[in-house]
N, C-alpha and C positions, 0 to 999 in steps of 0.2 A: 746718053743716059737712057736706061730700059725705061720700061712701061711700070713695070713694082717700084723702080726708083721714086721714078715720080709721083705713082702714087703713094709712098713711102715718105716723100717731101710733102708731097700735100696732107697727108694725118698729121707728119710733124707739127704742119704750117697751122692745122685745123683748132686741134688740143688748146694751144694757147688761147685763139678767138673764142672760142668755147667758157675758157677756165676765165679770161677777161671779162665776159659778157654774165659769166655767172657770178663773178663778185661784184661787180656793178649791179648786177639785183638784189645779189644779199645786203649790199652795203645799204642802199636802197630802203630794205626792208626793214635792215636795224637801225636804220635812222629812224624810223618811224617806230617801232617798238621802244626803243632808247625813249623818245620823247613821249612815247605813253607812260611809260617807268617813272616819268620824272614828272609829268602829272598825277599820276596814283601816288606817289609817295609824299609830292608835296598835298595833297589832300587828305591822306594820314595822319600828315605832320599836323596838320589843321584841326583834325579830331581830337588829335592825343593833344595837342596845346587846350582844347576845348575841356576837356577830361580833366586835365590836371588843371588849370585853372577853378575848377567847379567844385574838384575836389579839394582844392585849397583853402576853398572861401568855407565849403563845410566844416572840416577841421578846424579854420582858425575862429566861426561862429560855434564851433561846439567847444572850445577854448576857452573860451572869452566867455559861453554862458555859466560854464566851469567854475573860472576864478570868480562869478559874478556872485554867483550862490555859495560857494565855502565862504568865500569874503565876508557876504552877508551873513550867512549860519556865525562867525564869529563875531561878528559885530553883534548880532541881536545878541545872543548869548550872552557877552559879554556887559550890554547895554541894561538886561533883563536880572544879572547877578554878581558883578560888580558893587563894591563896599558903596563906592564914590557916584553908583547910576540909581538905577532901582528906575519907574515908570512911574509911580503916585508920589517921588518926591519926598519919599520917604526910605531910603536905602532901598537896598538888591532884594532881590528873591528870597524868601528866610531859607530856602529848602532848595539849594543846585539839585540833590542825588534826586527827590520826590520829582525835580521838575523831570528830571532827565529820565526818569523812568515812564513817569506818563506818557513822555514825550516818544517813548517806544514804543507805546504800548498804539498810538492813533497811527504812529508808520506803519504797523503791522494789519490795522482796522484803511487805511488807504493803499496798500498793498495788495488786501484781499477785496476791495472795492475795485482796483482797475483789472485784476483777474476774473469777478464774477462780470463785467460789464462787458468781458470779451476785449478788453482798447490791446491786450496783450492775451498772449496765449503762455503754459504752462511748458515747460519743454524739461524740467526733470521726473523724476519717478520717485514714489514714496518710500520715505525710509520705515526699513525696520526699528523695530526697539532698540534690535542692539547696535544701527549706526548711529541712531539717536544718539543713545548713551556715548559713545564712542568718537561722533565727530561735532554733532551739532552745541549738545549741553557743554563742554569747554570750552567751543570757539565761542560760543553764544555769553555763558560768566565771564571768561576775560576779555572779550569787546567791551561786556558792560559796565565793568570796573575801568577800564582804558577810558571809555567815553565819559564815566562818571567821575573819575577823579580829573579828570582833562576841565569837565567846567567847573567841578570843586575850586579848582584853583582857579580859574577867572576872579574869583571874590577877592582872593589877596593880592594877584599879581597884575601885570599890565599885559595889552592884549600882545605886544611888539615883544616882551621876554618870552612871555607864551608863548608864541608860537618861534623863536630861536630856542629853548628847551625843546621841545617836542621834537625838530629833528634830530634829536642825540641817540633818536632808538636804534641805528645799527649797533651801539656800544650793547645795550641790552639782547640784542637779535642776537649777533657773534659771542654770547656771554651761553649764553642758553642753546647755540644750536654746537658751540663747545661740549657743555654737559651732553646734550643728548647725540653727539658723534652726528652732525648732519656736515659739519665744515673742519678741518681740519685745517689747525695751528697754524699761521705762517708767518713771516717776518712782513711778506705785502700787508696782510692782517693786520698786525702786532699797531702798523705804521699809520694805518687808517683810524683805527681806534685810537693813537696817540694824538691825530689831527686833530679829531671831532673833541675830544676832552681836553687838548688845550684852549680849543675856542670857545668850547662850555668856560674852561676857567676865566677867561677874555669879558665871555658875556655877564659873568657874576661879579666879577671886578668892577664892570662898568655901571650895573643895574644901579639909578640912583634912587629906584623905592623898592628895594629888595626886602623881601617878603619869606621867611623861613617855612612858614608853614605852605605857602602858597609854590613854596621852590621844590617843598616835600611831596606835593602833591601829583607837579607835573610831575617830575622826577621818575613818580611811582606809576603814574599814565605812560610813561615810554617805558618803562619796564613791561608793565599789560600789554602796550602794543609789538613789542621782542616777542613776548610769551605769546601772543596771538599767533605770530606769524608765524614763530617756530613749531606750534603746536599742531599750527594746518597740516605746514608741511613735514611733518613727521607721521602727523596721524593721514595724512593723503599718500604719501610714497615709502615711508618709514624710514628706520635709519639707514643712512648711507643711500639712498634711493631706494632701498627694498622696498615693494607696494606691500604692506603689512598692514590689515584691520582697518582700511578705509577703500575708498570708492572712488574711481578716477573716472573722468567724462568720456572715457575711451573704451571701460571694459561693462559696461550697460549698465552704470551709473545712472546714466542722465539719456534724452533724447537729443538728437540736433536738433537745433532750432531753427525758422523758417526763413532766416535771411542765411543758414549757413555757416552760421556762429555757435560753434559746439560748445555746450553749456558748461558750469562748472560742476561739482559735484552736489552742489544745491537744487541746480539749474541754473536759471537767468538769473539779474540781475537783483531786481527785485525779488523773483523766489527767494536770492539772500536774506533778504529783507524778513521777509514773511515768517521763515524758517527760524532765525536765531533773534528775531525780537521780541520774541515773547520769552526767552530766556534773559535776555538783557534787559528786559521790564522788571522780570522778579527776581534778577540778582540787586540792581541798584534800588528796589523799592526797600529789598529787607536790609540792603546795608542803610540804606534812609530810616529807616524805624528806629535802629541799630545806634543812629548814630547824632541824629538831628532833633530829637525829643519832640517831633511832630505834636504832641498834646500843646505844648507848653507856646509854641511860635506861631502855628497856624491860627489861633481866635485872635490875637491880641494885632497879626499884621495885617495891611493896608489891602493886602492882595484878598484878602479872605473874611473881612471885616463888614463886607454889605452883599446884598444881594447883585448890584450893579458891578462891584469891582470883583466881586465872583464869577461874572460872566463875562468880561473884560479879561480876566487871567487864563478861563478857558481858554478864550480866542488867542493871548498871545501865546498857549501849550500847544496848541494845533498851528499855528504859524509857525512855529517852530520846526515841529514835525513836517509840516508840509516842504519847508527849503530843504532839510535835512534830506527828505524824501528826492526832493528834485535833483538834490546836489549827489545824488549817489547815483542815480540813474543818466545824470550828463557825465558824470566820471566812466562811468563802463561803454558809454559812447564814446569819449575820449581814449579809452584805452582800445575801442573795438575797429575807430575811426581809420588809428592814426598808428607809426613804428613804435617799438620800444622805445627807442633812443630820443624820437617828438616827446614822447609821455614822458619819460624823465626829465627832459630841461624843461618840459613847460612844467611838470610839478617845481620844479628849482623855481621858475622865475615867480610861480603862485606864492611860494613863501615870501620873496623879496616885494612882492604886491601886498601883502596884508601886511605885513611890516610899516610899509610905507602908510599903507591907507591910514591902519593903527594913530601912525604918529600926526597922522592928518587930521583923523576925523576925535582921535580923543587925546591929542596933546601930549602920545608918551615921551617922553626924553628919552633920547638918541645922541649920546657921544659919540666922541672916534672910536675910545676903545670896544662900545659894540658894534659898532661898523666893524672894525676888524676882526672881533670876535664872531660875527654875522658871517665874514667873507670865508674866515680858516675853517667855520663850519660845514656852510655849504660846499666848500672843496672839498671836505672829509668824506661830505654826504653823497655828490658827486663818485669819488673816487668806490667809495662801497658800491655805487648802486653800476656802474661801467664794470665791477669786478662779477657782479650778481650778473648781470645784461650776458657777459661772455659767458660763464658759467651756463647759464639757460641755454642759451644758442646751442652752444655743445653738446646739452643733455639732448636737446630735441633733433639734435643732426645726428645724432648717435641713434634715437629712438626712430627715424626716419628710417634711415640706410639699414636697421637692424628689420623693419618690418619691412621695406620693401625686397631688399634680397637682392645677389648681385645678379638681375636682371639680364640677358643681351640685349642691345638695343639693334633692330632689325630694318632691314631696306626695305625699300617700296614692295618686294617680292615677296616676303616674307622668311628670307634668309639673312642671319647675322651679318652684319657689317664685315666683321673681321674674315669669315668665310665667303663672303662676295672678294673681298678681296686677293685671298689664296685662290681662289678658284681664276681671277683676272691672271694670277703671277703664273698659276700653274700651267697657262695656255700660252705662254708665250715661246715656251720651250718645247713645245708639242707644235709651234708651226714651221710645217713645211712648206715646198713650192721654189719657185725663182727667187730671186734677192730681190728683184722689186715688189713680188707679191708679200711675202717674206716684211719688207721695209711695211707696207702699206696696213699689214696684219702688224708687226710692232707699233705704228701710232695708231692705230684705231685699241686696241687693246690699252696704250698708254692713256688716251682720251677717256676712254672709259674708267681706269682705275684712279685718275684724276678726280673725274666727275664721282667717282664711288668715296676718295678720302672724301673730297668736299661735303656731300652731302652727309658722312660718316659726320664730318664737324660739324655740320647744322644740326644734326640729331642729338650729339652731345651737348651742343649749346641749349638745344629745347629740354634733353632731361636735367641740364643744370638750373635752367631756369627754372624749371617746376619743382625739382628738392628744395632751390631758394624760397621760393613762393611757399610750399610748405611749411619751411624753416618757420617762416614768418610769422606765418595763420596762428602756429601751435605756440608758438613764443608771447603773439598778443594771447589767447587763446587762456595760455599759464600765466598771466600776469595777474588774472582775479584774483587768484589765490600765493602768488609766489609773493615773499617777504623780497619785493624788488623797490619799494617807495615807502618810506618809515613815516611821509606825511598823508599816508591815504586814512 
């Protein structure tokens, strides 16, 4: 054997001890990386379990302070002007409309007390006259007839029919956003509204102190509340989605606000508040004038009779106002908190809670057939608001991907994915050399176009994630204002 043989057996012999000794360190090393991996991630797992538990307990305390306060708000109400309640022992309230308007009129006087005191900051912009006229003064009259005939009728009906009428207003919503072309006829449609109005018929069949006047009243409150909601959203996006003569929290409307929650076209919450209750004051005060013959009922009742139970009826006006106040401002926490689809079944399960409370705390009678009349409703209701829910999603994944623009999404280098790629394929056919060098350029190239899909998918997954995540924002975001919950 020459002298090159054997040194030609000994490279052979070398390479391997070499290629051996060098996986044994790598392995080495990735055993030790491996088990860093696997402590970083289960201490992520740690955090994000910490996160979502915290966030759980918030949502399900801003939940519960939610049903805690509408519950209330109807119970007093009810308690306050009910034929069969009244507080001095002498029947209801002579005057639901007079109470209900005052009763707006001190939300708007502790609306504008928690803005002067700074506890909140201001995040829309002022309207002109003519969005005034145009979006405030109609949404602001039909809330106020919605909320006014709503406790009109407490005095004839029970608090448990009350509030199984009141969800019927998709039949009103779909009636009206018919005429003014916002939804378009369907057999899905047709089918919803068939549910919801056979288990209104269910629940009038079973009503054992059915009340005519008191059934006219709700009735015409879910009508006001169809007419609200379809009003917003015609005069916020116009017909068929055209933005026509109103003002969207997007096109400098409104400011964002400081947690990041873009307001709605009022602004915040309570700016709702501020803005259309002084309108809702003076529509139910003049339908009260109108309609209650305030001379004739106020000297002669209990409530207005001495100077004691005049200050007494004060306080339980501004009680009123004050839950009312709180229960609007944990609802927009509830909606801001929490998904669409949490905010829908928890409103579903809030009706089946005053319902029940109702029959607790004031003895309504509850047969089967309003049980079942109760259950084909809330399916109805259900079924409309899961049709609204997709319906939104889709507007706002449309309204995403229209304003983002079909982007490329780019490599570490700042060259497109798909061109990192063509440029990987195009060098593979441009290597020359031996066939081992040749082989050794084919998998280092394949390695790299590997690692270039892979990370191509992870950049995909991150911009899916973030369209979702937006999806989301702008869907809670349009719930203040979208006719998505016929019991808000």
């Amino acid at each position: 054997m020459g002298t090159s043989s054997i040194a030609e057996a000994l490279e052979v012999e070398e390479v391997p001890l070499k290629k051996s000794s060098a996986s044994r360190l790598n392995g080495f090393h990735g055993d030790r990386q491996h088990a860093h991996h696997i402590s970083v991630d289960t201490e992520a797992k740690q955090k994000l379990s910490d996160v979502v538990a915290k966030k759980t307990i918030r949502c399900g305390l801003l939940i519960l302070t939610w049903y805690f306060l509408s519950t209330l708000l109807g119970m007093f109400n009810k308690k306050l002007v009910g034929k069969k309640h009244g507080i001095f022992g002498n029947g209801g309230f002579p005057a639901p409309l007079l109470l209900t308007g005052v009763q707006f009129f001190f939300q708007h006087l502790l609306a504008r007390l928690v803005f002067s005191t700074g506890l909140i900051k201001r995040t829309g912009s002022p309207f002109t006259w003519r969005e005034w006229g145009k979006l405030v003064l109609p949404n602001g009259a039909v809330t106020g007839l919605d909320i006014g005939f709503s406790n009109a009728s407490l005095v004839h009906i029970t608090m448990s029919f009350y509030t199984m009428c009141k969800s019927t207003t998709p039949i009103f919503l779909l009636g009206f956003a018919f005429i003014w072309r916002l939804e378009t006829p369907s057999w899905g449609l047709a089918g919803v509204v068939a549910v919801i109005v056979s288990g209104l018929l269910l629940l009038v069949q079973g009503e054992a102190e059915f009340d005519t006047t008191g059934f006219m009243l709700v009735m015409s409150a879910s009508c006001m509340s169809g007419l609200r909601f379809t009003l917003t959203q015609l005069l916020l996006h116009g017909s068929k989605g055209a933005g026509e003569g109103g003002r969207s929290s997007s096109d400098g409307g409104g400011r964002s606000s400081s947690d990041g929650h873009s307001p709605t076209p009022f602004g915040g919450p309570l700016e709702v508040l501020e803005v259309l209750t002084p309108v809702m004051s003076v529509t139910t005060l003049l339908l009260s004038l109108a309609t209650e013959q305030l001379w004739h009922v106020l000297p002669s009742s209990p409530y207005f009779n001495s100077a004691p139970h005049l200050l007494i009826t004060a306080l339980l006006i501004l009680t009123g106002a004050l839950i009312a106040f709180l229960m609007v401002w944990a609802e927009y926490q509830v909606i801001k908190e929490t998904s669409a689809l949490t905010f829908m079944i928890a409103g579903t399960v809030k009706e089946v809670v005053t319902v029940i409370t109702a029959v607790i705390v004031f003895g309504d009678q509850f047969g089967i057939i309003n049980g079942v009349g109760l259950v084909i409703v809330i399916a109805g209701v259900l079924l409309f608001n899961w049709y609204k829910l997709q319906r939104l999603k889709a507007s706002m994944r449309q309204r995403i991907l229209s304003r983002e623009g079909s982007v490329d999404i780019e490599g570490p280098d700042g060259v497109p994915i798909h061109v990192v790629a063509a440029a990987h394929s195009s060098g593979s056919a441009a290597t020359l050399g031996s066939p081992m060098r040749r082989d050794r350029e084919r998998d280092s190239i394949r390695d790299r176009e590997n690692g270039a899909a892979e990370e191509h998918g992870v950049l995909l997954s991150k911009r899916r994630s973030s369209l979702e995540e937006q999806e989301a924002q702008e869907v809670v975001q349009a719930l203040e204002f979208e006719p998505l919950l016929p019991w808000r």
